[in-house]
C-alpha positions as CSV (number, residue, x, y, z in Angstrom):
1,X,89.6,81.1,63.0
2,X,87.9,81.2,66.6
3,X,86.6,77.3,68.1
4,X,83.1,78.3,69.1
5,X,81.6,75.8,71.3
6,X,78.0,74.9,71.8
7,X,76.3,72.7,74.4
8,X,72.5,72.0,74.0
9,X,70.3,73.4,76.5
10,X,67.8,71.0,76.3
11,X,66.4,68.6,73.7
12,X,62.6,67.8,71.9
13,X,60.1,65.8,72.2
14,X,57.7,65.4,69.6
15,X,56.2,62.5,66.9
16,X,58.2,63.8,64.4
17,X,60.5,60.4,63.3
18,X,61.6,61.4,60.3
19,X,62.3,64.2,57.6
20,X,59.1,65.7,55.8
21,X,58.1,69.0,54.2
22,X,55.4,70.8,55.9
23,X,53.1,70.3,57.8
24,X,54.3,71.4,61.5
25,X,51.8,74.1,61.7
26,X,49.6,71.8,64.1
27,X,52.6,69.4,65.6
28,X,53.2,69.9,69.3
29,X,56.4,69.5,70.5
30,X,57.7,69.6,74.0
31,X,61.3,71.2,75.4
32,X,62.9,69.9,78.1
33,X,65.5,72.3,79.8
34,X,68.6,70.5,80.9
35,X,69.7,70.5,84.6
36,X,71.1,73.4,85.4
37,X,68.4,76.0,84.3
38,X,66.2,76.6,86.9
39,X,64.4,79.7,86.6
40,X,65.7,80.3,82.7
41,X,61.9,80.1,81.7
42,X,60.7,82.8,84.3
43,X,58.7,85.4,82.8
44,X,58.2,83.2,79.3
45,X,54.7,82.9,80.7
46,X,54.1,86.2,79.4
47,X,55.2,85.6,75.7
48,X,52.2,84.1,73.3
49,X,55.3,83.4,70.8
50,X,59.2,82.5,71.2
51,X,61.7,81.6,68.8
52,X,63.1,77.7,69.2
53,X,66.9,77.7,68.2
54,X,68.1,74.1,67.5
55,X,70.9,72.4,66.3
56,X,70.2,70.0,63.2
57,X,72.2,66.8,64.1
58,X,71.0,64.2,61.8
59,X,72.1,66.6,58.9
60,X,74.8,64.0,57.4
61,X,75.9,66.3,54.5
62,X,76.5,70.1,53.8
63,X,75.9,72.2,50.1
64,X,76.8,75.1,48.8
65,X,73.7,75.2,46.3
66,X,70.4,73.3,46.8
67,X,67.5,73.0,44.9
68,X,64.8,73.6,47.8
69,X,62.6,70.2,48.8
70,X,64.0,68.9,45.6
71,X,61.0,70.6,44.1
72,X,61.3,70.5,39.9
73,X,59.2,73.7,40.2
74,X,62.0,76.1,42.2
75,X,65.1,77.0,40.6
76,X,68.5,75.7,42.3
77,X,70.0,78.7,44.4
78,X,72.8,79.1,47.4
79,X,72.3,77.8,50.7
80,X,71.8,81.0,52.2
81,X,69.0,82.1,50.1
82,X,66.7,78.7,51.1
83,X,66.0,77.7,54.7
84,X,67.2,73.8,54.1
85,X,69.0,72.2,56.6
86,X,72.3,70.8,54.7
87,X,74.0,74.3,55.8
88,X,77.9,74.4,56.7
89,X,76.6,75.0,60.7
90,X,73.3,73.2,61.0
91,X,71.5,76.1,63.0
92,X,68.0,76.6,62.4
93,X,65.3,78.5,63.8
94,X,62.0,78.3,64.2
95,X,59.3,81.0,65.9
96,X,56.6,79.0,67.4
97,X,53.1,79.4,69.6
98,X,54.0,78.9,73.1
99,X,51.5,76.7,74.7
100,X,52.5,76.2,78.7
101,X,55.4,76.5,80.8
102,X,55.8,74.4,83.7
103,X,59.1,74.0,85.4
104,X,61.8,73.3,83.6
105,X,59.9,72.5,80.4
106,X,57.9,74.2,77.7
107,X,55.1,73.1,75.3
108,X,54.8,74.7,72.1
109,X,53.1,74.6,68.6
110,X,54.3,74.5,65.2
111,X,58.2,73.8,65.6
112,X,59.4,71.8,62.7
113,X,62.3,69.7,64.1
114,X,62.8,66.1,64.6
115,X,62.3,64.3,67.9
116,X,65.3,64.6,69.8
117,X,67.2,67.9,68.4
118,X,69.3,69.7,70.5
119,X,67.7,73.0,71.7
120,X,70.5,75.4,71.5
121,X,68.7,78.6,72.7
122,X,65.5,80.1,73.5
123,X,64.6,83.6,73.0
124,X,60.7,85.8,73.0
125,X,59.6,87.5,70.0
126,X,60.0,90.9,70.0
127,X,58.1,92.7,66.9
128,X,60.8,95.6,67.2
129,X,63.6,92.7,66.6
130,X,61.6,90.1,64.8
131,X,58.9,91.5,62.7
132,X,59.2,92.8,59.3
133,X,57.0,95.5,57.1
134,X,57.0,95.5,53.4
135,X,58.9,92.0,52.9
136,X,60.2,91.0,49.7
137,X,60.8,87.5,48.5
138,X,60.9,85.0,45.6
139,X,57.9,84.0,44.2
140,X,59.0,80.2,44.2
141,X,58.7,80.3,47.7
142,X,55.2,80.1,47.6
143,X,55.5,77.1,45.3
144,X,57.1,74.7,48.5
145,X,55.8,72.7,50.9
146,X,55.2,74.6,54.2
């Protein structure tokens, strides 16, 4: 098996202490960009959206199957069909409203980390990559916290 190594790019700063569902619609964070990438962020400007790649630190344990929220209402199902955080590699991903860029930092709306989480990669939304027609999902989905 291949050692893949990652090194945050830059961390968040937001209010967000602790773990809650929902409710980051509103939230503005902020992403500091570590030394090192000056002029990553030129041309973001031009983006309304980007999509916020993080590493989930505080996750202290992993699962194979996860009842979603811990909502009663939402069947148990594997880790890869829920977007929970107690994944074997803690990677989540979030596409946000980007606010301003200035320097080596970015403010954007909606991202639904904790204060402090490693920023692993930042990338623009691209409808031809990122958007999808005709979706299908379970109807418990609608039934958690968002």
């Amino acid at each position: 098996m291949k050692e893949i190594k990652i090194k945050p790019i830059g961390y968040v700063k937001n209010n967000v202490i602790e773990n809650r569902f929902g409710g980051f619609g509103k939230e503005i964070s902020t992403i500091q960009l570590e030394k090192g990438y000056d002029g990553a962020l030129k041309g973001i400007e031009d983006y309304s959206h980007i999509i916020i790649v993080y590493w989930m630190d505080k996750v202290k344990e992993q699962m194979i199957m996860h009842r979603p929220q811990g909502n009663p209402e939402v069947p148990i199902v594997g880790i890869f069909a829920c977007r929970c955080p107690q994944r074997p590699n803690p990677i989540g991903i979030t596409t946000v409203k980007l606010l301003e860029q200035k320097d080596n930092q970015i403010i954007v709306q909606g991202l639904d980390i904790l204060d402090g989480t490693p920023i692993i990669d930042i990338k623009p939304y691209w409808p031809q990559y990122d958007k999808a027609d005709r979706v299908k999902y379970p109807k418990w989905v609608d039934k958690l916290d968002l």
